[in-house]
N, CA, C and O atoms as CSV, one atom per row, in Angstrom:
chain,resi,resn,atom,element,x,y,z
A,1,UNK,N,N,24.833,55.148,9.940
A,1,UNK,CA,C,23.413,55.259,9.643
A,1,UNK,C,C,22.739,53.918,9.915
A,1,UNK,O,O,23.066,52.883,9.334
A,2,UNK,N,N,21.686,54.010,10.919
A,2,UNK,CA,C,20.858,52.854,11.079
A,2,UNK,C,C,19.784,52.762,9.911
A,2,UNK,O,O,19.049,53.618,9.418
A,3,UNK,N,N,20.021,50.986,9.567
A,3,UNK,CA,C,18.854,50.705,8.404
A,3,UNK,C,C,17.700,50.028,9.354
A,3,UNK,O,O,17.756,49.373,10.395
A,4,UNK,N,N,16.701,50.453,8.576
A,4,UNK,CA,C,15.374,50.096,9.557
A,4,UNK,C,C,14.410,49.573,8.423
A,4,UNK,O,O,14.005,50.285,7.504
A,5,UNK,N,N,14.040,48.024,8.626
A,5,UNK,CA,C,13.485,47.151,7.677
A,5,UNK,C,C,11.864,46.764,8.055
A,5,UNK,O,O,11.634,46.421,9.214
A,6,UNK,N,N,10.831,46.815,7.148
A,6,UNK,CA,C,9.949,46.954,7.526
A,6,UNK,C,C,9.297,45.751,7.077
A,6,UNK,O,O,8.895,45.838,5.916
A,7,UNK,N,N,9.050,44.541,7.714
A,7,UNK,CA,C,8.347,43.450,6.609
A,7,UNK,C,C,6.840,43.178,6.806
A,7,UNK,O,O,6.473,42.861,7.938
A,8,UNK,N,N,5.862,43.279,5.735
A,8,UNK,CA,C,5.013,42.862,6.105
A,8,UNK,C,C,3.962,41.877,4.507
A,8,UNK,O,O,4.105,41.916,3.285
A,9,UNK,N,N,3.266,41.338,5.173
A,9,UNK,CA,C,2.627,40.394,3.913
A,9,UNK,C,C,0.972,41.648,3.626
A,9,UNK,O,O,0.314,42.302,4.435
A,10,UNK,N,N,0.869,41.488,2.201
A,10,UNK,CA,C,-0.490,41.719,1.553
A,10,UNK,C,C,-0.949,40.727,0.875
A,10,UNK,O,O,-0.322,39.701,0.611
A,11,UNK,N,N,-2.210,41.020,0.519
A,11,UNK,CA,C,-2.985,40.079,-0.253
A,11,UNK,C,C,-3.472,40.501,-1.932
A,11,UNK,O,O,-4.120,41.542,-1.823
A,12,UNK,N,N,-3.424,40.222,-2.929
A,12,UNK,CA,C,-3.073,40.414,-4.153
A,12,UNK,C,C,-4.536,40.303,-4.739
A,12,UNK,O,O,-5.192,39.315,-4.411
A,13,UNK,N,N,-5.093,41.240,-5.580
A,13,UNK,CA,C,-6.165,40.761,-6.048
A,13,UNK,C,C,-6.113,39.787,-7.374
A,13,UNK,O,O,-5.312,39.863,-8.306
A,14,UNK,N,N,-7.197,38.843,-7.198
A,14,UNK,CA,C,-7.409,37.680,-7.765
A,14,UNK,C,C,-7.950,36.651,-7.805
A,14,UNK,O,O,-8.359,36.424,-6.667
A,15,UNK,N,N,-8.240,35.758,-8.549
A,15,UNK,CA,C,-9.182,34.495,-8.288
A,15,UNK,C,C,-9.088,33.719,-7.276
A,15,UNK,O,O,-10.077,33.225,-6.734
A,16,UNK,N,N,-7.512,33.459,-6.786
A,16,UNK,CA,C,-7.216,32.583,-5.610
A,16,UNK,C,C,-6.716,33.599,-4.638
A,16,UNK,O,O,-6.875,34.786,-4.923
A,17,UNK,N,N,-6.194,33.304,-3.647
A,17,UNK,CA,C,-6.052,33.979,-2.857
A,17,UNK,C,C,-4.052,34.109,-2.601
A,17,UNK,O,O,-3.292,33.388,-1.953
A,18,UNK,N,N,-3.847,35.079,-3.257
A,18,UNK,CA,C,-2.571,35.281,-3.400
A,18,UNK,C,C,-1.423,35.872,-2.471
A,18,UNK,O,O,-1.059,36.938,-2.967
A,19,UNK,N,N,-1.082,35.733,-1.911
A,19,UNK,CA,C,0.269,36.819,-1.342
A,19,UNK,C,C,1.301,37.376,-1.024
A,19,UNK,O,O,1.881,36.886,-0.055
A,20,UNK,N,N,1.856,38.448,-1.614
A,20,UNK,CA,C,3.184,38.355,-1.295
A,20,UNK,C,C,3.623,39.309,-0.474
A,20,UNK,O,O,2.969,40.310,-0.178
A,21,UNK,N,N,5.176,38.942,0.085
A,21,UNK,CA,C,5.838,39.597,1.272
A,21,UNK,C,C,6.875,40.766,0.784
A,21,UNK,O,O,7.826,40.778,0.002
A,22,UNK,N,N,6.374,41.539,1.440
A,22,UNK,CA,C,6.897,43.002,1.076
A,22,UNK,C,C,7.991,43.348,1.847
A,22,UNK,O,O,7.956,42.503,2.742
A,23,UNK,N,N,9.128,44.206,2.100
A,23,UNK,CA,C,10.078,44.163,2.878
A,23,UNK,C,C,10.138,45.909,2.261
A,23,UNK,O,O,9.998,46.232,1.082
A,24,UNK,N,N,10.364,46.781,3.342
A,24,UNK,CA,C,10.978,48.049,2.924
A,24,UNK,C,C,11.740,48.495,3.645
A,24,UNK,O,O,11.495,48.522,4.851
A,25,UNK,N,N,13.022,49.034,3.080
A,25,UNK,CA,C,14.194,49.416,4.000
A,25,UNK,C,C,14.301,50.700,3.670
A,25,UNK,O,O,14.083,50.723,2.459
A,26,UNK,N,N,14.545,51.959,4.102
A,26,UNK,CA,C,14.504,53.225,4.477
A,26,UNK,C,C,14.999,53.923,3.777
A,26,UNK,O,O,14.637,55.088,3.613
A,27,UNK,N,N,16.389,53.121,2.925
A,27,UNK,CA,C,16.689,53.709,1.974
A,27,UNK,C,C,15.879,53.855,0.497
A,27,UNK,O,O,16.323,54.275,-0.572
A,28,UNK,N,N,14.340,53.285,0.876
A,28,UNK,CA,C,13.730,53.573,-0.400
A,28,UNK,C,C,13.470,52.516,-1.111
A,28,UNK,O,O,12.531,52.461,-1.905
A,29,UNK,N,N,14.493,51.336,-0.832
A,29,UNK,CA,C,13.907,50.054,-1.528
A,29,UNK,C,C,12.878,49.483,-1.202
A,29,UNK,O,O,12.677,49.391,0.009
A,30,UNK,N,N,12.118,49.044,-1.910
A,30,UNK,CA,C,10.763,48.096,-1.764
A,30,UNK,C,C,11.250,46.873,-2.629
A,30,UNK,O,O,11.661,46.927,-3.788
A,31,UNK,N,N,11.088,45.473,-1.627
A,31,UNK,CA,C,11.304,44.046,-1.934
A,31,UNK,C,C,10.379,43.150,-2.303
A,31,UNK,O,O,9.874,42.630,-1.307
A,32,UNK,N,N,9.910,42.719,-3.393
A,32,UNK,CA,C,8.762,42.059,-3.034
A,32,UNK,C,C,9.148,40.007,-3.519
A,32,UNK,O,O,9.854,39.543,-4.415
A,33,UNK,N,N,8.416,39.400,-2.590
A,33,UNK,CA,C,8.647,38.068,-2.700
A,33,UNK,C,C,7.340,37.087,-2.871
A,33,UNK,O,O,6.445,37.299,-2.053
A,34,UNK,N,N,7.185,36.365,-3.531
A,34,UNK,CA,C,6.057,36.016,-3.494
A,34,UNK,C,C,6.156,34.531,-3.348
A,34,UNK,O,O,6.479,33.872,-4.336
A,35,UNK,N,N,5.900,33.921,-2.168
A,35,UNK,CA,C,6.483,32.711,-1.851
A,35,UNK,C,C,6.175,31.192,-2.454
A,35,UNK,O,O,6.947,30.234,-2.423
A,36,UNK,N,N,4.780,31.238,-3.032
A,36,UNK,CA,C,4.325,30.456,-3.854
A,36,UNK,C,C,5.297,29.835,-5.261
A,36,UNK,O,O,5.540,28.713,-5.704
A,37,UNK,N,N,5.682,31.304,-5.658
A,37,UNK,CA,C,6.264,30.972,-6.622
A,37,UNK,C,C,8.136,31.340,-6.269
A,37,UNK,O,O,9.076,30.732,-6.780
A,38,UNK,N,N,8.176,31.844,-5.832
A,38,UNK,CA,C,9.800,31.998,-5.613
A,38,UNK,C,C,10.068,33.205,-6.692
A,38,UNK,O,O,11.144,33.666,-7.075
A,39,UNK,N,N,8.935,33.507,-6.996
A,39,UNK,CA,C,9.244,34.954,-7.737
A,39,UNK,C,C,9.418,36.410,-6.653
A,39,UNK,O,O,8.625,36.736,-5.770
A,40,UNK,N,N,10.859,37.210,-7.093
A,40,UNK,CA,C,11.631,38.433,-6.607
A,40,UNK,C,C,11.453,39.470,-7.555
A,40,UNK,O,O,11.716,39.408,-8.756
A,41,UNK,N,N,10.922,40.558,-6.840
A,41,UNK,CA,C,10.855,41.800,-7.761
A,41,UNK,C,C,11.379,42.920,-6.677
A,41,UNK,O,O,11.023,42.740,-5.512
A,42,UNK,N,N,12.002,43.789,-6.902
A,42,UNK,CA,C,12.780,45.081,-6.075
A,42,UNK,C,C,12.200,46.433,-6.633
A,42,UNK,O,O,12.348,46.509,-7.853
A,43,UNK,N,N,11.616,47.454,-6.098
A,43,UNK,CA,C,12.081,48.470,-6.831
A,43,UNK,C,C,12.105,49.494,-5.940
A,43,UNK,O,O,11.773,49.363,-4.762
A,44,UNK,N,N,12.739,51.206,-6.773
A,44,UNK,CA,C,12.954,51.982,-5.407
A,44,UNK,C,C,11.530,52.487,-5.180
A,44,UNK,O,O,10.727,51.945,-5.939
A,45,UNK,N,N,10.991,53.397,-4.324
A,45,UNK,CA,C,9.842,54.304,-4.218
A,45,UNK,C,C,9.655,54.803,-4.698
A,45,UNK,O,O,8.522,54.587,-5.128
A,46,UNK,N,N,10.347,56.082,-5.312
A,46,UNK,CA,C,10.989,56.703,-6.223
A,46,UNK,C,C,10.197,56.596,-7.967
A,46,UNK,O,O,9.727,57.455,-8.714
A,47,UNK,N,N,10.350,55.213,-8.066
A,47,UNK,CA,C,10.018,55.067,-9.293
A,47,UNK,C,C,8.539,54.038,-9.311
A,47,UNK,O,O,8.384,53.420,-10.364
A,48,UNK,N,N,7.685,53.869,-8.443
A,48,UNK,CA,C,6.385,53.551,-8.446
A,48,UNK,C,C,5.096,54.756,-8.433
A,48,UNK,O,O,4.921,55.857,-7.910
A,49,UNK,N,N,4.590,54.145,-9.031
A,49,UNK,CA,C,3.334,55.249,-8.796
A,49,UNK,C,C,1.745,54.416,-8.037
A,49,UNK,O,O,1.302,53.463,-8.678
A,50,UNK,N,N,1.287,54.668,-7.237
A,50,UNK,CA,C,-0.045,54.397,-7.321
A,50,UNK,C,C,-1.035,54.995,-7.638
A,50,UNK,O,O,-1.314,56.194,-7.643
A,51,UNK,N,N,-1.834,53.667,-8.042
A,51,UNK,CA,C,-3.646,54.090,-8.849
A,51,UNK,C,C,-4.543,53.718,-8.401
A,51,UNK,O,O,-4.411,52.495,-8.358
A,52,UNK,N,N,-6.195,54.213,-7.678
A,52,UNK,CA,C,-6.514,53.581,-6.952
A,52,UNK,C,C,-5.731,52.010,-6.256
A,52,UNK,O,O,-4.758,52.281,-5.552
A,53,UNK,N,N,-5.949,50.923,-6.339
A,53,UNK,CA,C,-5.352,49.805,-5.533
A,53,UNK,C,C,-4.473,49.115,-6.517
A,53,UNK,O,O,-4.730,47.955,-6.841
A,54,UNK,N,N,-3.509,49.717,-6.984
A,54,UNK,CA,C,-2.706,49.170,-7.990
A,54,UNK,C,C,-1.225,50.275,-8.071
A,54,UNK,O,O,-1.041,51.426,-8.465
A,55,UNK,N,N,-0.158,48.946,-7.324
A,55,UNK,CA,C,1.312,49.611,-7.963
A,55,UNK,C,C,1.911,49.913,-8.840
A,55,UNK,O,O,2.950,49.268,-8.703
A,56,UNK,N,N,2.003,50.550,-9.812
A,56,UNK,CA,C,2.949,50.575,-11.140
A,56,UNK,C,C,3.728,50.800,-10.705
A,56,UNK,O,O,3.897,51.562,-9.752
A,57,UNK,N,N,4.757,49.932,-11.530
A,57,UNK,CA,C,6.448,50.241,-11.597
A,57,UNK,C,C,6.803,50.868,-12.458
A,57,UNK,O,O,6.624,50.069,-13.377
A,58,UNK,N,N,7.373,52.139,-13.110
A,58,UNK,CA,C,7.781,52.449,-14.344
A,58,UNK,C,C,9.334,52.388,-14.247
A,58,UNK,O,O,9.746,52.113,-15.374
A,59,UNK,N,N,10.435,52.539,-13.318
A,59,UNK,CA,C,11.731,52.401,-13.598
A,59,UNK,C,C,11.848,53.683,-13.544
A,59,UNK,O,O,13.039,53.711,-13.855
A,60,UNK,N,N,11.523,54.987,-13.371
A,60,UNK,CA,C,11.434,56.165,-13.349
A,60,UNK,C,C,11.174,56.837,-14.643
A,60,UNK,O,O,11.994,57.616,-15.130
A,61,UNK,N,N,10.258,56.601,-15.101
A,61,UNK,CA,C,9.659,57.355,-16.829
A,61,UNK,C,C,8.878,58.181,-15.877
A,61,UNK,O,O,8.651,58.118,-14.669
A,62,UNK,N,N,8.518,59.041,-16.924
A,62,UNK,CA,C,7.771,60.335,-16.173
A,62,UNK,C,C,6.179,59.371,-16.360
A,62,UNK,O,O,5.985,58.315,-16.961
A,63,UNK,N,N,4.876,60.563,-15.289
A,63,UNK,CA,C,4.029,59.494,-15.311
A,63,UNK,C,C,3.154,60.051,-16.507
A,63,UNK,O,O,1.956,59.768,-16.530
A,64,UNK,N,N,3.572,60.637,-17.247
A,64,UNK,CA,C,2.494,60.992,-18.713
A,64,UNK,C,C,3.056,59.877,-19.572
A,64,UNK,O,O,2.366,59.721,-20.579
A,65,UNK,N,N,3.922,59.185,-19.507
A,65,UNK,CA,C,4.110,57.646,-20.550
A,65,UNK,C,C,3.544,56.900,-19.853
A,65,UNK,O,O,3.640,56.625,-18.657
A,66,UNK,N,N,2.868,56.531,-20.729
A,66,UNK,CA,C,1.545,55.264,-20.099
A,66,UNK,C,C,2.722,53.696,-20.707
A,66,UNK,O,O,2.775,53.207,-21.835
A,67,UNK,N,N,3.462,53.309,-19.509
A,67,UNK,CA,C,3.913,52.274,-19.681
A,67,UNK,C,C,4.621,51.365,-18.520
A,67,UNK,O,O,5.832,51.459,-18.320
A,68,UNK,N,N,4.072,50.782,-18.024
A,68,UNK,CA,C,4.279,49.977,-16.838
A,68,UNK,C,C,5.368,48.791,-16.956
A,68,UNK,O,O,5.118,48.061,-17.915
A,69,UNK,N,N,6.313,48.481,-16.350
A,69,UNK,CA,C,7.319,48.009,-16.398
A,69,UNK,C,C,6.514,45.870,-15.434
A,69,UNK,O,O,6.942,44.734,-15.634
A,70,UNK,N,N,5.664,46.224,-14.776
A,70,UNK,CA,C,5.212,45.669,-13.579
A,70,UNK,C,C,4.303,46.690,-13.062
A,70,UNK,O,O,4.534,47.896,-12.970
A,71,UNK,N,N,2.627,45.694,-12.548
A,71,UNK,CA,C,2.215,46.049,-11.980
A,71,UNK,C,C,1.598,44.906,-10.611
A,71,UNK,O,O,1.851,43.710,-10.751
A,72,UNK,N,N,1.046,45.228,-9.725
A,72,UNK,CA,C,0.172,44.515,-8.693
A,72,UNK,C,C,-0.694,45.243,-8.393
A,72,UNK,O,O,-0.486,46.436,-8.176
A,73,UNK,N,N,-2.238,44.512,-8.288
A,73,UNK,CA,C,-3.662,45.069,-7.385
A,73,UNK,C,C,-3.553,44.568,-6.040
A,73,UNK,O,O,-3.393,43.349,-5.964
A,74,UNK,N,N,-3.603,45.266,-4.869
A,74,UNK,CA,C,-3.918,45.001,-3.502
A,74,UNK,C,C,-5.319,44.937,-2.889
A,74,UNK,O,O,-6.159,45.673,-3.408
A,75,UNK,N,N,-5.587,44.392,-2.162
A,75,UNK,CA,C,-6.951,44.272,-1.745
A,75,UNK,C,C,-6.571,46.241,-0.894
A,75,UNK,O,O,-5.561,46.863,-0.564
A,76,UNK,N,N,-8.173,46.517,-0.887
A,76,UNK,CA,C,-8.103,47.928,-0.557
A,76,UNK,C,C,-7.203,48.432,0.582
A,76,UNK,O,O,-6.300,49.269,0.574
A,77,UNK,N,N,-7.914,47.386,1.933
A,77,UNK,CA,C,-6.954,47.732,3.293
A,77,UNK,C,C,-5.792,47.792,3.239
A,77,UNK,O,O,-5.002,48.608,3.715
A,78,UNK,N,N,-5.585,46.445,2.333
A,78,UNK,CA,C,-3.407,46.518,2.338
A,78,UNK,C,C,-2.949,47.542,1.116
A,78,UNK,O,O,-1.934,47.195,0.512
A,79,UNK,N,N,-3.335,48.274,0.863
A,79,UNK,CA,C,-2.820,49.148,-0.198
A,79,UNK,C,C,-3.267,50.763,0.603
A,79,UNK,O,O,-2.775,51.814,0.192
A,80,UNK,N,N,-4.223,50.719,1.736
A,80,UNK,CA,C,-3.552,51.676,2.833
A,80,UNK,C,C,-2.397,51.752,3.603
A,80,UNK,O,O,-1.839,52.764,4.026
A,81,UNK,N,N,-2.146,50.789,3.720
A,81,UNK,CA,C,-1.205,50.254,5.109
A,81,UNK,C,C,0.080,50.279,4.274
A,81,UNK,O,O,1.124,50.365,4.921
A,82,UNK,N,N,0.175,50.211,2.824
A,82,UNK,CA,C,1.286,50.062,2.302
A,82,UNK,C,C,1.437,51.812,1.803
A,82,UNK,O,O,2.442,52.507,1.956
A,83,UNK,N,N,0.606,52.080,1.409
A,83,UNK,CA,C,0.545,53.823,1.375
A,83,UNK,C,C,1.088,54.878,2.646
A,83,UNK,O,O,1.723,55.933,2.640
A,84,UNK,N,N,0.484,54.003,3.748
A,84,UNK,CA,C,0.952,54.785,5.463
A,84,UNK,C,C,2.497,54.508,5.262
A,84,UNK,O,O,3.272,55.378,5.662
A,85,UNK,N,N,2.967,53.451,4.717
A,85,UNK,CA,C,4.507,52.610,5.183
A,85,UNK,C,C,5.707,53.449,4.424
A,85,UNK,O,O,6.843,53.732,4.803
A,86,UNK,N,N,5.090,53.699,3.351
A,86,UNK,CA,C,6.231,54.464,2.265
A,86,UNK,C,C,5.837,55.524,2.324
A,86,UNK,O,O,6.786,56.206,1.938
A,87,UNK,N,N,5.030,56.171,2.561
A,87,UNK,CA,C,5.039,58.022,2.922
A,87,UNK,C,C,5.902,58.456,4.040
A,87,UNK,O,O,5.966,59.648,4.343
């Protein structure tokens, strides 16, 4: 089975201008890196939900528990492009 890795950078909503690098590999993982800080977060597809321009992570809770494990806001465009990537 060929793995097929997809990397690309977004921009984070916020006061400064933030961004981190996304990596998705086919099997469903989503990587995220944020180079400023050297902060790593992983999770599968599976277990994110989106809201208008905002990822929740829940870890796979169903989505009637209102409880977010991790979230990020994307500026609008990159939270299409990241919507086209994982569908």
């Amino acid at each position: 089975m060929q793995v097929k890795v997809i990397e690309r950078t977004f921009r984070l909503v916020g006061e400064n201008e933030l961004f981190a690098q996304f990596t998705f590999i086919t099997s469903g993982i989503i990587h995220i890196w944020f180079p400023t800080t050297g902060l790593q977060m992983e999770a599968h597809r599976n277990h994110i939900h989106i809201q208008d321009s905002t990822i929740i992570y829940t870890d796979g809770l169903s989505s009637d528990q209102h409880r977010a494990l991790w979230s990020l806001t994307l500026h609008s465009e990159d939270i299409k492009e990241l919507i086209s990537i994982i569908s």
